[in-house]
N, C-alpha and C positions, 0 to 999 in steps of 0.2 A: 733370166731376170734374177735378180738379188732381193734378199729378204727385205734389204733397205726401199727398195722400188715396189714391193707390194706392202710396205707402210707409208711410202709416201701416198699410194694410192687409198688406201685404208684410214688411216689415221693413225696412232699410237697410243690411243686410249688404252687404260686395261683396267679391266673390271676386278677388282680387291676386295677379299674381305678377312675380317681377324679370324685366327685360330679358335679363338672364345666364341664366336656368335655361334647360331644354333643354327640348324639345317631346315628351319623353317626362314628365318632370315637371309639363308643362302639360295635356297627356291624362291624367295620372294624376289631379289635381287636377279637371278638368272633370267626371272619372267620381263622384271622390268626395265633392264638392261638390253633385251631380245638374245642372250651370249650362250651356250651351252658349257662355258669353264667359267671357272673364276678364279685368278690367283688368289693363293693366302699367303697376306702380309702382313707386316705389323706395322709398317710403317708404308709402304706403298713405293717400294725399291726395293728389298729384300724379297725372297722369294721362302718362303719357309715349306710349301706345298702346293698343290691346285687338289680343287673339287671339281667335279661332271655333274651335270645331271645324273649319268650313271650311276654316280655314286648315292647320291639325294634317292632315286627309285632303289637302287638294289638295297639301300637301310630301310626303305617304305617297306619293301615286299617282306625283310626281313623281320621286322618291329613293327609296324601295324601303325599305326598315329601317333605315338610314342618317340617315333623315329625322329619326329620334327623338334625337339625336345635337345637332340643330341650334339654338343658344340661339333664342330666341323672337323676339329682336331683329330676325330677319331674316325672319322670316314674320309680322310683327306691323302691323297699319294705324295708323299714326305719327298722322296726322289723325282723327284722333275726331268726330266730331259728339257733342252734350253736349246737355241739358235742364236747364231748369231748375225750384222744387219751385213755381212760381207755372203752370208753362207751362198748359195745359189737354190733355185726351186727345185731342181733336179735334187739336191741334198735333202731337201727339208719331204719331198714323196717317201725317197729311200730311207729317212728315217722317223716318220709317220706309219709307213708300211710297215718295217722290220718290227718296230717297238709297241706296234697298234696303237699309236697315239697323234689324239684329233688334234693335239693344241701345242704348240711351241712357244711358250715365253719368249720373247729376244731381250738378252743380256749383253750389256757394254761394259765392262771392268766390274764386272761383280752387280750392277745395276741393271733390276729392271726399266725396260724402255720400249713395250709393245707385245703385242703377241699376234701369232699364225695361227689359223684354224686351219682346217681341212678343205674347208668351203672356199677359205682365200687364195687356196694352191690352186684346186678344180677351177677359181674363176681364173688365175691368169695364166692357166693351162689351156681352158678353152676360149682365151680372147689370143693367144697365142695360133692357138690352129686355126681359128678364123681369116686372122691376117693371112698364116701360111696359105692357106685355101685361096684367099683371094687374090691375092700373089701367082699362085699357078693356074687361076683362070684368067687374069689380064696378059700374063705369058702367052696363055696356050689363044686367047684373043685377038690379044694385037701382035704377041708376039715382041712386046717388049715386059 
């Protein structure tokens, strides 16, 4: 499968927020979006960075309540790794793995247009093996 095939199944929503807002506003948004990233944009095509939850807890654990206080900007990973909608699933594991990262933005000519979780790989991984499985018990059944 292609990245394009697990946004058509997904959607191509992507959940945005400014550089400037604070990391209470970005917790608020992650909760009520249900998302664990959020790209930061300015405009909601541009990709200027993503935050994690990770990030939101690891400035909690470091700053205390304080933290929530702090624009995004400065707990946000500036370099993004990106996908794009041709890549295949096998690609997008191999480089979630290698790079330890849960979220791929997908980019069309410089444009945001959707994002990959972690979650979304694992779901058309395991609707993948299902079919195979049931594939090799209608074989091994009927024998077709």
């Amino acid at each position: 499968m292609r990245v394009s095939g697990i946004l058509a199944d997904k959607g191509d929503d992507v959940a945005t927020i400014t550089s400037t807002a604070t990391l209470a506003d970005a917790a608020a948004q992650l909760r009520e979006r249900g998302v664990g990233a959020l790209v930061v944009s300015a405009d909601g095509r541009g990709i200027d960075g993503i935050v994690s939850e990770r990030d939101v807890v690891l400035r909690l654990a470091a700053d205390g309540a304080d933290a929530l206080t702090t624009p995004v900007e400065q707990v946000m990973t500036r370099e993004v790794r990106t996908c794009a909608p041709d890549d295949s699933a096998e690609d997008l594991m191999r480089q979630m793995t290698e790079h330890r990262a849960r979220h791929l933005p997908v980019v069309v000519d410089g444009t945001l247009c959707g994002i990959v979780s972690i979650g979304d790989v694992v779901k058309w991984r395991v609707t993948e093996l299902e079919d195979e499985t049931r594939h090799l018990h209608d074989y091994i059944t009927t024998g077709r």
